[in-house]
DRENMIDO-35912 format. One record per residue (C-alpha): residue number from 1; x negated, z, y negated. Coordinates in steps of 0.25 Angstrom, whole numbers, always signed. Example, Ala and Ser with C-alpha at 12.3 -4.5 7.8 and 13.67 -1.06 7.14 Angstrom:
+-----+-------+-------+-------+
| pos |     X |     Z |     Y |
+-----+-------+-------+-------+
|   1 |   -49 |   +31 |   +18 |
|   2 |   -55 |   +29 |    +4 |
+-----+-------+-------+-------+
***
This chain:
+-----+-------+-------+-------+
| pos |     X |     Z |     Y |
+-----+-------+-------+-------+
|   1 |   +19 |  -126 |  -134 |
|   2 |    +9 |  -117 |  -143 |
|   3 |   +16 |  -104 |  -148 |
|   4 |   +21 |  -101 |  -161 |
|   5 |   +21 |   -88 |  -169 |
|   6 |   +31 |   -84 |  -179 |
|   7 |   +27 |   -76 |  -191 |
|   8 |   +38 |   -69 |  -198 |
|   9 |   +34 |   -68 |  -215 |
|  10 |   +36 |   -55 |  -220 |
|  11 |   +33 |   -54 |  -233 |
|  12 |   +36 |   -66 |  -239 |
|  13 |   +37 |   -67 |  -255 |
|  14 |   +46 |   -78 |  -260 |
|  15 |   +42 |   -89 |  -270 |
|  16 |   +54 |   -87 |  -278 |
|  17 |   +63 |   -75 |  -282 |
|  18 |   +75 |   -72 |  -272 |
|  19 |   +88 |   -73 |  -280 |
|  20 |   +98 |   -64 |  -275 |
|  21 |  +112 |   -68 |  -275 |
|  22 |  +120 |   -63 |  -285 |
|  23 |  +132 |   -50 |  -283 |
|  24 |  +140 |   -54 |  -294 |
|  25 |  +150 |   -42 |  -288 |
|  26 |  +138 |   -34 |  -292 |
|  27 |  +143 |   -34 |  -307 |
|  28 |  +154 |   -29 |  -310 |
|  29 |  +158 |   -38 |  -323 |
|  30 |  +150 |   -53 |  -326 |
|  31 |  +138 |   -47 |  -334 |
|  32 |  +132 |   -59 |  -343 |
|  33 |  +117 |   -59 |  -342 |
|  34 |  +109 |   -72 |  -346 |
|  35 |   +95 |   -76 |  -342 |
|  36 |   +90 |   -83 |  -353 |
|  37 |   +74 |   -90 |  -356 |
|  38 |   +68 |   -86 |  -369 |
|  39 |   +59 |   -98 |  -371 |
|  40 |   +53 |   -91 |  -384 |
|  41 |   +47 |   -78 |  -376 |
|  42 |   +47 |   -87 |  -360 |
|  43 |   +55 |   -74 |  -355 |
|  44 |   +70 |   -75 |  -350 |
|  45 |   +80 |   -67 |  -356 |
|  46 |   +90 |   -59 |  -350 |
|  47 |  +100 |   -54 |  -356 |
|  48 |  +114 |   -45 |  -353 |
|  49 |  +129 |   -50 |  -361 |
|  50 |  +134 |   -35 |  -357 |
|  51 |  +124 |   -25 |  -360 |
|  52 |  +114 |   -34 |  -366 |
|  53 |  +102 |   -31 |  -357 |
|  54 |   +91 |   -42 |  -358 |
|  55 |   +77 |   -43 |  -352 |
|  56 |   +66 |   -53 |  -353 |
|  57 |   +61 |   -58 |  -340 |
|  58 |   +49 |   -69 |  -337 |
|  59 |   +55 |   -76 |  -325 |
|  60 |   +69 |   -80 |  -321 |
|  61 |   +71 |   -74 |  -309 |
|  62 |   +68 |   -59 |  -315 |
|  63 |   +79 |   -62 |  -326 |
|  64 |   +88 |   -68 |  -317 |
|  65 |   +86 |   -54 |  -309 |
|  66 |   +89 |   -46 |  -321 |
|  67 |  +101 |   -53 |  -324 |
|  68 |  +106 |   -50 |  -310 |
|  69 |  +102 |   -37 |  -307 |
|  70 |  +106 |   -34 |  -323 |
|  71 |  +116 |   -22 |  -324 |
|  72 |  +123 |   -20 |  -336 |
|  73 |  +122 |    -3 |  -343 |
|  74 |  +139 |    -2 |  -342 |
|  75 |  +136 |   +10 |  -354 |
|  76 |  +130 |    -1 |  -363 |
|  77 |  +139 |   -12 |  -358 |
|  78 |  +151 |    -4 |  -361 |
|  79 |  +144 |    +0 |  -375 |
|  80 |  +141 |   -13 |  -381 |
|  81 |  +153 |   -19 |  -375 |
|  82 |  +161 |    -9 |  -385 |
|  83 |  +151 |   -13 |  -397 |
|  84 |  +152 |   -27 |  -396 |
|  85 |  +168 |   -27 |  -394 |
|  86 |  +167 |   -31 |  -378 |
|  87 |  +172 |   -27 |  -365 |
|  88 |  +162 |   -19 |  -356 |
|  89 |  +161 |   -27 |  -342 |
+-----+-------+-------+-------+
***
C-alpha cells in the first residue's frame, strides 16, 4: 500500500467574507442602522437612526461590517435626542 503525505494549508484566503456572529450584549440599547442600495450612484448606503452616521460603501459585505462594528458618539446621541424631542438610548 503506497504512502500518502498529508499537507497542512496554511495560508489559505477564503472566496467569500467570514461573517461573524453577532454580540448583540455588545450594545447596550437596539441602535437602528439600515443598509440600503442606491441604485442612482451603484453605492449602498448606510445609515445611523440614533446619531445619524452614514457611509457609502461598494460592496455588501463592507456595509454590513459598518453596521455591526458601528458605535454611536453618546455626546451627539444625547444632543440630537434633546433637539429632536427624544429619549437618548
Amino acid at each position: 500500500m503506497p504512502e500518502t503525505e498529508v499537507i497542512a494549508m496554511t495560508n489559505v484566503i477564503p472566496l467569500r467574507p467570514v461573517r461573524r456572529p453577532r454580540r448583540p450584549a455588545a450594545r447596550p440599547g437596539l441602535v437602528l442602522v439600515s443598509v440600503e442600495w442606491d441604485e442612482g450612484r451603484g453605492l449602498y448606503v448606510t445609515a445611523c437612526a440614533r446619531c445619524c452616521e452614514s457611509a457609502t460603501l461598494h460592496h455588501l459585505a463592507d456595509a454590513d461590517t459598518w453596521a455591526e462594528t458601528h458605535h454611536c458618539d453618546p455626546e451627539l446621541a444625547a444632543l440630537l435626542a434633546v433637539v429632536l424631542d427624544q429619549v437618548a438610548a
